[in-house]
C-alpha positions in Angstrom: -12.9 -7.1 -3.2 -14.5 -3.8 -1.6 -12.6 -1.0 -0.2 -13.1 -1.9 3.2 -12.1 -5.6 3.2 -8.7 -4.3 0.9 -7.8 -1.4 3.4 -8.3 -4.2 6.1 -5.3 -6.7 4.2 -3.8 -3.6 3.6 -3.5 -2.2 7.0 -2.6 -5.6 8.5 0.7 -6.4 6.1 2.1 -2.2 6.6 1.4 -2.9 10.6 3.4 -6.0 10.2 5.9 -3.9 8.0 6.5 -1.4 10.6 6.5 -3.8 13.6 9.2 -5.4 11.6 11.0 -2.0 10.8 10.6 -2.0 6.8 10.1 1.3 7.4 12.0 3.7 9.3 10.4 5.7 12.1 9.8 9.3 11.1 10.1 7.8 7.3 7.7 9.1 4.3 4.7 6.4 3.7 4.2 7.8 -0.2 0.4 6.4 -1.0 1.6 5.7 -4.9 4.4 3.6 -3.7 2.2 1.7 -1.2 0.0 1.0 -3.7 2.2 -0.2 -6.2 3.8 -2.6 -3.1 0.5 -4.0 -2.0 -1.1 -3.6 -5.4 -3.8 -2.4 -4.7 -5.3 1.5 -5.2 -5.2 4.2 -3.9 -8.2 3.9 -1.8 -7.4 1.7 0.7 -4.0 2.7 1.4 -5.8 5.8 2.9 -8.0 4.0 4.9 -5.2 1.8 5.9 -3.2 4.6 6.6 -6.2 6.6 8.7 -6.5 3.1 10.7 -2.8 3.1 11.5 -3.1 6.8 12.7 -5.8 6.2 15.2 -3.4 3.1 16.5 -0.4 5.7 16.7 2.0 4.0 13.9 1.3 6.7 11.6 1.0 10.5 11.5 -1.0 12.1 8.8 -1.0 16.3 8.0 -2.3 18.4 5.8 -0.7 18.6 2.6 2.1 16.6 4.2 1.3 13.4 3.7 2.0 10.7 6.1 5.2 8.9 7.8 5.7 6.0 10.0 5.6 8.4 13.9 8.3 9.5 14.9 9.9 8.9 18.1 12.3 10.7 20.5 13.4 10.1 24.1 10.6 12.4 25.2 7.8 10.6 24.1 9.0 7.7 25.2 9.2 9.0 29.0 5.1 10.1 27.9 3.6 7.4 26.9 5.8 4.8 29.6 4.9 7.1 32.4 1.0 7.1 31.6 1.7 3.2 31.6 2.7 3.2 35.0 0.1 5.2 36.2 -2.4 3.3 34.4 -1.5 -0.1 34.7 -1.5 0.2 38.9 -5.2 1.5 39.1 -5.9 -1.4 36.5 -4.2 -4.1 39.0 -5.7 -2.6 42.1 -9.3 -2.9 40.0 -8.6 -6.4 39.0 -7.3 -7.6 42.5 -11.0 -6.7 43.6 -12.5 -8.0 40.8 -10.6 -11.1 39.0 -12.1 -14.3 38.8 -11.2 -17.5 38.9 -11.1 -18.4 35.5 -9.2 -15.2 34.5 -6.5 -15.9 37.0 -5.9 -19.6 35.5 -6.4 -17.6 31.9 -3.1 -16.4 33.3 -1.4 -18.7 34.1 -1.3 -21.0 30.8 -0.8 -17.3 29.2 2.4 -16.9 31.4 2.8 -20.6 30.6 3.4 -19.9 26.7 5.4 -16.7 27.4 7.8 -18.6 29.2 8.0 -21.7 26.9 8.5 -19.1 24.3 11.5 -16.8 25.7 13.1 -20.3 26.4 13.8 -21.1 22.9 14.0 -17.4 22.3 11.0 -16.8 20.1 10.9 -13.1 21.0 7.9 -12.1 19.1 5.9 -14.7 20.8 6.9 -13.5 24.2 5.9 -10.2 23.0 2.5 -11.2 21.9 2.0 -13.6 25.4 3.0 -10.2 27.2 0.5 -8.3 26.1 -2.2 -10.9 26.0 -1.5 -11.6 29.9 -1.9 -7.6 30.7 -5.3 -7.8 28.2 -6.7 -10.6 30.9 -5.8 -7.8 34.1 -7.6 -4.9 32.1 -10.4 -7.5 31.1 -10.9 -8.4 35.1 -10.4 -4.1 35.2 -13.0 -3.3 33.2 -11.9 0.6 33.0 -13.1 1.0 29.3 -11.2 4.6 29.4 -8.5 3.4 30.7 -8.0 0.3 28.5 -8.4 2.1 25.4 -5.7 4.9 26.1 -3.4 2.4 26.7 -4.6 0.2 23.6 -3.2 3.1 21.2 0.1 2.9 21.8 0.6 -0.8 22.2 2.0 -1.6 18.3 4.2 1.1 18.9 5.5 -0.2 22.2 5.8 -3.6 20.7 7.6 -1.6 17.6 10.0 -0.2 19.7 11.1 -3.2 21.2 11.2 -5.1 17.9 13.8 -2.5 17.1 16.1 -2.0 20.2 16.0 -5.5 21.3 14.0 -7.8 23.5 16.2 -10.6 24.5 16.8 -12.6 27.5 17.5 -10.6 30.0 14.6 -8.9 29.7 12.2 -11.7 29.5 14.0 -13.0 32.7 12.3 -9.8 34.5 9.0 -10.0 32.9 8.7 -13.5 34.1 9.4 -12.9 37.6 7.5 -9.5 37.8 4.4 -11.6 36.0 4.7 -14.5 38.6 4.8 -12.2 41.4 2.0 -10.8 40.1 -0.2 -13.3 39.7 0.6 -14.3 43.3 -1.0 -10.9 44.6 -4.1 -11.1 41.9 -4.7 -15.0 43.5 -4.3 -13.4 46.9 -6.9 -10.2 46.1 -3.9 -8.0 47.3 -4.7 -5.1 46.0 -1.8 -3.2 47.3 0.5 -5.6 46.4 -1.1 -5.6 42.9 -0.3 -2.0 42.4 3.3 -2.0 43.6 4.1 -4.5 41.6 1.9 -3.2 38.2 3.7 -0.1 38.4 7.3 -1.7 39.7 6.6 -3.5 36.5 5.8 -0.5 33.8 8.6 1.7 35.5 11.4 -1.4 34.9 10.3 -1.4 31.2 10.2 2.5 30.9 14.4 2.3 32.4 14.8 -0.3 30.1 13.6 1.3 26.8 15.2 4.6 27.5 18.5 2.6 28.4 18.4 0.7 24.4 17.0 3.6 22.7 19.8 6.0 24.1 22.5 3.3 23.4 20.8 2.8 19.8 21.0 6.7 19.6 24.6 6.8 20.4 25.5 4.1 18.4 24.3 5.4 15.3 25.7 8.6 15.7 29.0 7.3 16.2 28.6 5.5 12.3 
């Protein structure tokens, strides 16, 4: 197996890992014991590890190895409110541009989202979430734009895979998505954009809500 076809196995099983919070955030990622759990050298858990950097998992210094990112209430405000701002020039771009077959795209994406959060299958409502936003940035077409918000996406889905994506919050989802898709049918660009960013700023409260209860909570054990 060549190096580059190991560090991609490699880099796919310690993104799953972290998604699924094997390791802690802020935690050491010690190459020798990453190699001796994915058996495999040392080779391609640097390039694994370089790959997970450029996605904004991982943080890598000089002579200090690397660790899972860490993650305070600070950058969470960061990278939500560049979501916001983002994600409503992306709507009012797709509302002009869209077409047809990206709007019924969609819908049978928003289909499977909701089928999913109705027998609670989390992850998949996290993966039909970010494949319905893909679809807006697609009809976009802001290359920039897309791939600045591309970077952080594992993380965001990280973060919810640790402070909890239940119901209640995949009851707002689906309601801002349907509205949503009602302005993109309608080429209301306006509408688009107050409802994009309505969308990322409800999501923003919401993390910062779980992560300072989840902060709390283990300070109080």
């Amino acid at each position: 197996m060549s190096v580059a076809v190991a560090a991609g196995a490699v880099c796919a099983q310690l993104r799953k890992d972290i998604l699924a919070g094997l390791f802690a955030f802020g935690g050491r990622l010690k190459i020798d014991e990453l190699a001796a759990r994915y058996a495999t050298s040392h080779m391609p858990i640097r390039e694994a590890l370089r790959q997970l950097q450029g996605e904004g998992l991982v943080t890598v210094e000089p002579n200090r190895g690397a660790r899972v990112r860490s993650i305070d209430i600070e950058f969470i405000r960061d990278i939500f409110d560049l979501r916001v701002a983002l994600e409503g020039m992306l709507a009012r771009r797709a509302a002009e541009r869209i077409t047809v077959a990206q709007i019924a795209c969609m819908a049978a994406i928003e289909e499977k989202l909701e089928a999913s959060a109705a027998r609670k299958d989390f992850t998949a409502v996290l993966a039909a979430n970010q494949a319905f936003h893909a679809v807006i940035n697609e009809a976009a077409g802001n290359v920039e734009a897309i791939r600045v918000l591309e970077v952080h996406w594992n993380l965001i889905i990280a973060l919810w895979g640790r402070h909890g994506y239940g119901t209640d919050r995949a009851a707002g989802v689906i309601s801002d998505h349907r509205q949503l898709l009602v302005a993109l049918r309608a080429r209301d660009a306006e509408g688009a954009v107050m409802l994009a960013s309505a969308h990322a700023v409800k999501a923003k409260q919401e993390m910062l809500r779980r992560f300072e209860a989840s902060a709390k909570s283990t300070k109080a054990a």
